[in-house]
N, C-alpha and C positions, 0 to 999 in steps of 0.2 A: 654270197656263195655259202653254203650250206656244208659243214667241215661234218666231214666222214667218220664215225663215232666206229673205233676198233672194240675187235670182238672181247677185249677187260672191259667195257662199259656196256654191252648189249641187256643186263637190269637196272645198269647204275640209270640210263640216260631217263628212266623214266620218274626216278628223285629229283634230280637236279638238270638245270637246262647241260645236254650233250656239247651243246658248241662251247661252254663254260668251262664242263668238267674236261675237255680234248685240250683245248690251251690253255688250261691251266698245268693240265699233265704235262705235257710240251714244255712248258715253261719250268716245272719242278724239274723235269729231268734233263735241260741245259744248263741247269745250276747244279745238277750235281755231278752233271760230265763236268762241266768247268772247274768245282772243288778238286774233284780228281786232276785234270790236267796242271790246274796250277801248283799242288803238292808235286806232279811229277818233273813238273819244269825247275822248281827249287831243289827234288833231288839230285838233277841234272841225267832224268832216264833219257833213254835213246826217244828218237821220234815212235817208233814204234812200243816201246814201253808207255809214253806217255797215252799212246790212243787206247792201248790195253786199257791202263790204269782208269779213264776216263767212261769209257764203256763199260767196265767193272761195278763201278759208282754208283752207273746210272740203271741198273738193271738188277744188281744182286739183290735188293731188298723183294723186289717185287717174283725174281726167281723162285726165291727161297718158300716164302708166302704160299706160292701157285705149286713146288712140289709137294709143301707140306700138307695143303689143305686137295690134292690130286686134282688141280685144275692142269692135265697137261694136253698137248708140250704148253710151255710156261708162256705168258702173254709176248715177254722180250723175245721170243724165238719167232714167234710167228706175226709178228709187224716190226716192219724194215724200218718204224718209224724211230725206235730207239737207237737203232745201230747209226741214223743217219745223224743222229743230233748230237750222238755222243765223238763220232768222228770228225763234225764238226766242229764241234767247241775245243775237241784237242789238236785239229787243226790250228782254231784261231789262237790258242792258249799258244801254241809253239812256235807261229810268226811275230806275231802280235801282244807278246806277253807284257810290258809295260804298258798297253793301254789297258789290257783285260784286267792286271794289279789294278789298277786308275779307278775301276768299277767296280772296287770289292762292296760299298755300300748298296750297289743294286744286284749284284750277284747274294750277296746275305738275304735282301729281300725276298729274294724269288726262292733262295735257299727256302726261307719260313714260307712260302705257298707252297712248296713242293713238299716239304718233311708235311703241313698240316694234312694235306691232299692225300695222302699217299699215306697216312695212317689211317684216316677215317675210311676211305676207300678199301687199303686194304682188312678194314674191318669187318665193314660191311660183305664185302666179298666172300671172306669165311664164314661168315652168318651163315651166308646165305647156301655154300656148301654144306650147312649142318654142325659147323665146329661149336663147341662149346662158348659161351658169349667170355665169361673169362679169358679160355686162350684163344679168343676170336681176338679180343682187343691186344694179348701180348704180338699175336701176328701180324697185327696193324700196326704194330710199332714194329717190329722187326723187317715190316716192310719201308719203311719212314728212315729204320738209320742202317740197314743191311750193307747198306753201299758204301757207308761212312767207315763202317767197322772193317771191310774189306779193304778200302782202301788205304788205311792207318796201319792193318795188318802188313800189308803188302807192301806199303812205305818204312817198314818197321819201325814203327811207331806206335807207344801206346794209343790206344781206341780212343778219341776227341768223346766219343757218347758217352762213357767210363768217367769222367773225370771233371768234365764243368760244362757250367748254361744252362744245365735243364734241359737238353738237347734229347736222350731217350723219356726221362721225363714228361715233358709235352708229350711227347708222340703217344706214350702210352696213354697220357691222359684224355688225347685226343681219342683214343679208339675206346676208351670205358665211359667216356661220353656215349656213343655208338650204341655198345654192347647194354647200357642201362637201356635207353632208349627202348632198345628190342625190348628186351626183358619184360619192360613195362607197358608194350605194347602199341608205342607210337611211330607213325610213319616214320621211315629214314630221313626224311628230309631234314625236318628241326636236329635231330642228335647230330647229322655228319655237318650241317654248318655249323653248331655251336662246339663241338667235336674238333673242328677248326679255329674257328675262331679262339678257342682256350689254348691251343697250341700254340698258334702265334703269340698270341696276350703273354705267355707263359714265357716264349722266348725271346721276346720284347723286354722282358721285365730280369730277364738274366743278365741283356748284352748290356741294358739302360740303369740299371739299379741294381746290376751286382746279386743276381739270388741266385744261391748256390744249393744244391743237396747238400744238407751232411756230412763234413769226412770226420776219419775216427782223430784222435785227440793222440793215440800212441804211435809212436815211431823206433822202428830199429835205431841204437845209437849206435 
């Protein structure tokens, strides 16, 4: 069966195989309702804050991206496909939360396919609206941890992207992979898998070997 490529990929699909690039988005964006849910079930929000919070996660990056670069209404608005995966996983996070904990190593997983996907993508995208390859690739990243930052705001809690993994990091890296690519003239294809591939690599090497950005050396006493 041949999966229905929505209208955020109607140039991508012609990069990358569409049935690849749809479940894989699929798949980033259950992993980031799930982050969501599962910070909301530790805050102890209502059932209905949790499904907020989860929805939130899973859509603010790619929102934000698609006002900034006037792609509207925004992709999340106009495919129900988001809204269903995101109420799903706050469903499950809310009955099911001990097993859904159980799978934090495959939810991390799918986490790093969704943050890779979803930077190079939302890179490319701005490309291709005209944005400047520079702040093409910060967009692809503000696509990649939009949902992150929302939902730690909203949790009140400092930003996870702010402060450790390499987590905005990759992202951005992944989309100046992208944006050189253009620049120099080569098809999409090689920049947004290697685009990828360095995100992951990048956040492989955070959770597994401990690499951190830089913090500063001084502290208020």
């Amino acid at each position: 069966m041949k999966v229905a490529v929505p209208p955020l990929y109607k140039d991508m699909h012609n990069y990358i195989s569409a049935d690849l690039i749809v479940v894989s988005d699929w798949v980033g964006t259950l992993a980031f309702a799930l982050s969501g849910a599962l910070l909301g079930v530790r805050k102890q929000f209502d059932l209905f804050g949790i499904l907020f919070l989860s929805f939130v996660v899973a859509v603010t990056g790619g929102v934000m991206r698609d006002v900034l670069i006037g792609a509207l209404p925004p992709a999340a608005v106009t495919n129900t496909h988001y809204f269903m995966l995101s109420v799903g996983a706050g469903l499950l996070t809310f009955f099911w939360y001990p097993r859904i904990v159980s799978l934090q190593k495959q939810i991390l997983l799918c986490d790093m396919i969704g943050l890779a996907l979803f930077s190079v993508i939302g890179t490319q995208k701005a490309l291709e609206y005209g944005i400047n390859p520079l702040m093409a690739a910060i967009l692809g990243m503000l696509t990649g941890i939009g949902g992150g930052m929302a939902r730690d705001v909203l949790a009140r809690e400092i930003p996870f992207v702010l402060r450790a993994d390499l987590y905005a990091i990759a992202a951005l890296a992944a989309g100046g992979i992208v944006s050189v690519g253009h620049v120099i003239g080569l098809e999409p294809q090689l920049p947004m898998l290697s685009g990828a591939g360095l995100c992951i690599f990048l956040r492989l090497m955070a959770i597994y070997r401990g690499w951190r950005a830089p913090v500063p050396r001084w502290e208020d006493k």
